[in-house]
Every structure is written in structure tokens, then in C-alpha cells.
C-alpha positions as CSV (number, residue, x, y, z in Angstrom):
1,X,110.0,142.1,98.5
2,X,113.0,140.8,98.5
3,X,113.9,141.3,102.5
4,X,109.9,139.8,102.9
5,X,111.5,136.4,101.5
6,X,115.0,136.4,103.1
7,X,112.8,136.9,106.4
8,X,110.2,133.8,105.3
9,X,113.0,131.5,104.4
10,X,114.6,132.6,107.8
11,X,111.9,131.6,109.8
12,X,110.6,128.5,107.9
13,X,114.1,127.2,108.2
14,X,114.7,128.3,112.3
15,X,111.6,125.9,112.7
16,X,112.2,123.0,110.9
17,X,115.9,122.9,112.3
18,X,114.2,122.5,115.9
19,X,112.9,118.7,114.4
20,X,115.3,117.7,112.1
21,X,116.1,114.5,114.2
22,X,118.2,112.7,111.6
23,X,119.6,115.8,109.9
24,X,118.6,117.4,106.8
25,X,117.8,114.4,105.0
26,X,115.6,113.2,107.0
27,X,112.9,117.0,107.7
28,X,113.1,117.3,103.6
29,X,109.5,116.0,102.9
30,X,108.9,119.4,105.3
31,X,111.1,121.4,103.4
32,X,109.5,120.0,99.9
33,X,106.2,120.6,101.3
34,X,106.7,124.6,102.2
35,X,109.0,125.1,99.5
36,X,107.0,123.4,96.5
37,X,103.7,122.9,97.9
38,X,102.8,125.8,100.1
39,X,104.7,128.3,98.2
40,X,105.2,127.5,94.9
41,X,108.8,129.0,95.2
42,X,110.2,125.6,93.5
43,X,109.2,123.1,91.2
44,X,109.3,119.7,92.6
45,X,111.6,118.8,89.4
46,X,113.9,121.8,90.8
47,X,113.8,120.8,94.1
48,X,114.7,117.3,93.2
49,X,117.7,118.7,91.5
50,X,119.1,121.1,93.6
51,X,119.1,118.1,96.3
52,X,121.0,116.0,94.2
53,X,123.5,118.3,93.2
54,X,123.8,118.9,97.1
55,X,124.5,115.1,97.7
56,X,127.4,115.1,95.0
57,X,129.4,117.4,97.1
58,X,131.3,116.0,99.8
59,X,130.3,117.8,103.3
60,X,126.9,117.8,105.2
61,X,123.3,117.2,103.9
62,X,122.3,120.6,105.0
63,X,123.9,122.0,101.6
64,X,121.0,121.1,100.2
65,X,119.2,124.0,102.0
66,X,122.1,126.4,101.8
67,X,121.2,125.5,97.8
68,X,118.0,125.8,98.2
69,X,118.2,129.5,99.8
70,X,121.0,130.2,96.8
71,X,118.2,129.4,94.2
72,X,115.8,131.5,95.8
73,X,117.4,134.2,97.1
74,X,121.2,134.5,95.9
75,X,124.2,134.6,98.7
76,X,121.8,136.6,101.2
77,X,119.5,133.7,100.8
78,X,122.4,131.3,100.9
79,X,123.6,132.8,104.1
80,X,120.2,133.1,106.0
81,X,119.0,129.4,105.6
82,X,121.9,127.9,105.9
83,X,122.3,130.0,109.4
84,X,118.8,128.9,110.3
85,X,119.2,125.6,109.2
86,X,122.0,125.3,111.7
87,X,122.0,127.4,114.8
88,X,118.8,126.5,116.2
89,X,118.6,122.5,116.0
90,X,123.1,123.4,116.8
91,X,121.7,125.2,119.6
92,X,118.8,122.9,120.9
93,X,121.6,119.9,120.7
94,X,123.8,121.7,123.0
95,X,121.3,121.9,125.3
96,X,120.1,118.9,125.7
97,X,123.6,117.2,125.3
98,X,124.5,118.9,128.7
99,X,120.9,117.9,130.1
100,X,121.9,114.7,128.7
101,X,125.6,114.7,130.8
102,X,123.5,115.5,134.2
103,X,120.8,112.8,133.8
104,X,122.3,110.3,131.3
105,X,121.3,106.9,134.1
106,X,117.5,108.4,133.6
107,X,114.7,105.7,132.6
108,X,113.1,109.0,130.7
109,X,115.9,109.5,128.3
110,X,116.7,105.8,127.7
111,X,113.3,106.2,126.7
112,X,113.6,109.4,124.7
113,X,116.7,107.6,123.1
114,X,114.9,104.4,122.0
115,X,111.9,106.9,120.5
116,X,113.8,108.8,118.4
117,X,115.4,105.8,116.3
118,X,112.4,104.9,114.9
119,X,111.5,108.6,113.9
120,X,114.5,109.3,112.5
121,X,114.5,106.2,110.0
122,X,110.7,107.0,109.4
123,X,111.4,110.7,108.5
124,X,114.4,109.6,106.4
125,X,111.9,106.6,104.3
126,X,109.5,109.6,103.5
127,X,112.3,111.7,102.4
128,X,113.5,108.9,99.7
129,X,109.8,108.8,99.1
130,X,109.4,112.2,98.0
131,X,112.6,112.4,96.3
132,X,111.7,109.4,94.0
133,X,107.9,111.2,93.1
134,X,109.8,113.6,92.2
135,X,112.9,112.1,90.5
136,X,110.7,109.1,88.7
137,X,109.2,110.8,86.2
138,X,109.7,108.4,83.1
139,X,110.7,104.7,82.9
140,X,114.2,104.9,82.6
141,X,114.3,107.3,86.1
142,X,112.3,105.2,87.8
143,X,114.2,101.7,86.5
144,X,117.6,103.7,87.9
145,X,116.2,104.8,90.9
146,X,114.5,101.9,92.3
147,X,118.3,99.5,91.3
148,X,120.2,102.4,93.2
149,X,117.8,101.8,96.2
150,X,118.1,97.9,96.1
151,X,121.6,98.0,95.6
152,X,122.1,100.1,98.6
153,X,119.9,98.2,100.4
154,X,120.1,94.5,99.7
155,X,124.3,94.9,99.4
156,X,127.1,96.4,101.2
157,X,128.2,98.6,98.1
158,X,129.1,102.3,98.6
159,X,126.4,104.8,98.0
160,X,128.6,106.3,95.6
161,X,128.4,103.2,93.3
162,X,124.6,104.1,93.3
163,X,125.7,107.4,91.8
164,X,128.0,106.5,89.7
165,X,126.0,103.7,88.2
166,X,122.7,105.9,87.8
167,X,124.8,108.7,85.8
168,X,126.1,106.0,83.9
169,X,122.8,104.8,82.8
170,X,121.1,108.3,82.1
171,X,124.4,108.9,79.7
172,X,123.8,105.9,78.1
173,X,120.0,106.7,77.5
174,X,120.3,109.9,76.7
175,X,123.0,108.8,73.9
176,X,120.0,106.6,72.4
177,X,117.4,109.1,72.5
178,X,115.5,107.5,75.9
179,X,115.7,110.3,78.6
């Protein structure tokens, strides 16, 4: 049973590293839909939290699914998806960086370039989309989530003040009795 699920999470990951233009962050609304929705291996609650506790740690986004494989399958699980998380789309990149070298006046991939902008910021919007169906369960979540977006978005303040801000305020409510 167990070697049927290191081999799923295997494959599920190989494939959505091949379009994870924008990185890991940006192919989650995928990985929530085959993890929580298709499967039922995670709760969406889970899910939310095992990607946050992935962006606390310095490093790249794709801890998240090294955490995700960890939760669902120990270190072998760990190992496999964070393996096929990386060496295909690593592989793919490779490629067409040296296809890139030999053709780099091309109209096509000025094109190609200009395409993939746009995609990339879309898939990231849907990814903060999901993350805040799933994080903004109650008032108080919700209030903290949408102040860490604008803050982010409508200032030039770190990211990390986000963070630090929105632990701050789910202390302080769960000292009064509010989350």
C-alpha cells in the first residue's frame, strides 16, 4: 500500500513540475486540487498549514511539497516528491535554457517570453486564492489575511512584516478567547 502511494505522489508530482512556470507557489491550486480534492489525502485546513509552515523556513517554495510528501508518507515520501518536484521542471529548464542560448534573437521566444508573464502571475493569484479559502475560516483569519495582502500590496513592506504582524494578531486573539 504504502509503495502504491510513494509511486502516486511520484508521478503526480513529475507532472506538475513539467508546468510549474512560477515555481511552486504558483502550480499549488494543482497540488491542492489532487491532494485535497481528488484524493482526500489532506484536509484543506492541513494543507493550508503545512504550506505555511513551509513559507516560515528560509529556502525555496518547493518545501512545501517536500512537507507535503513528509505528511503523507514519512522521509520516503519526503524524498520522492521533493525529487519529482525538482528534476523534471530542473530538467525541462535545462533544456530549453540551451534551446534558449541557440535561438535567443527568435520573434517565437520573445513571444514565448512575453506569454509566460502573464501565466505565471495568474497561476500565482489563484494560488493566494486558494490559500485564503482555506486559511479564512472565521472573521479574525480572514480580517489578518486580507491586511497581510494589502499591506504587501499597496506598500513596500517586507513580506515578513505580513507574518510577523498576522502571528501577532492570532496571539493576541487567541489570548481573548477569539480564534
Amino acid at each position: 500500500m504504502k509503495d502504491d502511494l510513494l509511486a502516486s505522489l511520484f508521478w503526480r508530482f513529475a507532472a506538475i513540475s513539467l508546468v510549474s512556470v512560477g515555481g511552486a507557489t504558483a502550480v499549488l491550486p494543482e497540488v491542492h486540487r489532487q491532494l485535497v480534492e481528488e484524493t482526500g489525502w489532506l484536509s484543506a485546513r492541513r494543507f493550508a498549514d503545512l504550506f505555511a509552515l513551509a513559507q516560515t523556513a528560509p529556502g525555496p517554495n518547493v518545501i512545501a511539497c517536500s512537507l507535503f510528501g513528509w505528511e503523507l508518507a514519512g522521509l520516503a515520501g519526503l524524498a520522492g516528491v521533493t525529487g519529482a518536484a525538482l528534476a523534471p521542471a530542473g530538467l525541462l529548464a535545462f533544456a530549453v535554457s540551451r534551446a534558449l542560448g541557440r535561438a535567443a534573437q527568435s520573434v517565437w521566444i520573445a513571444r514565448l517570453k512575453a506569454a509566460l508573464t502573464p501565466l505565471a502571475i495568474g497561476l500565482m493569484l489563484a494560488s493566494g486564492f486558494l490559500l485564503t479559502q482555506a486559511a479564512g475560516r472565521n472573521l479574525p483569519a480572514l480580517i489578518v489575511t486580507v491586511a497581510a495582502a494589502a499591506l504587501v500590496i499597496f506598500t513596500r513592506a517586507n513580506p515578513l512584516v505580513a507574518i510577523a504582524g498576522g502571528a501577532g494578531a492570532f496571539v493576541a486573539a487567541a489570548r481573548l478567547g477569539l480564534a
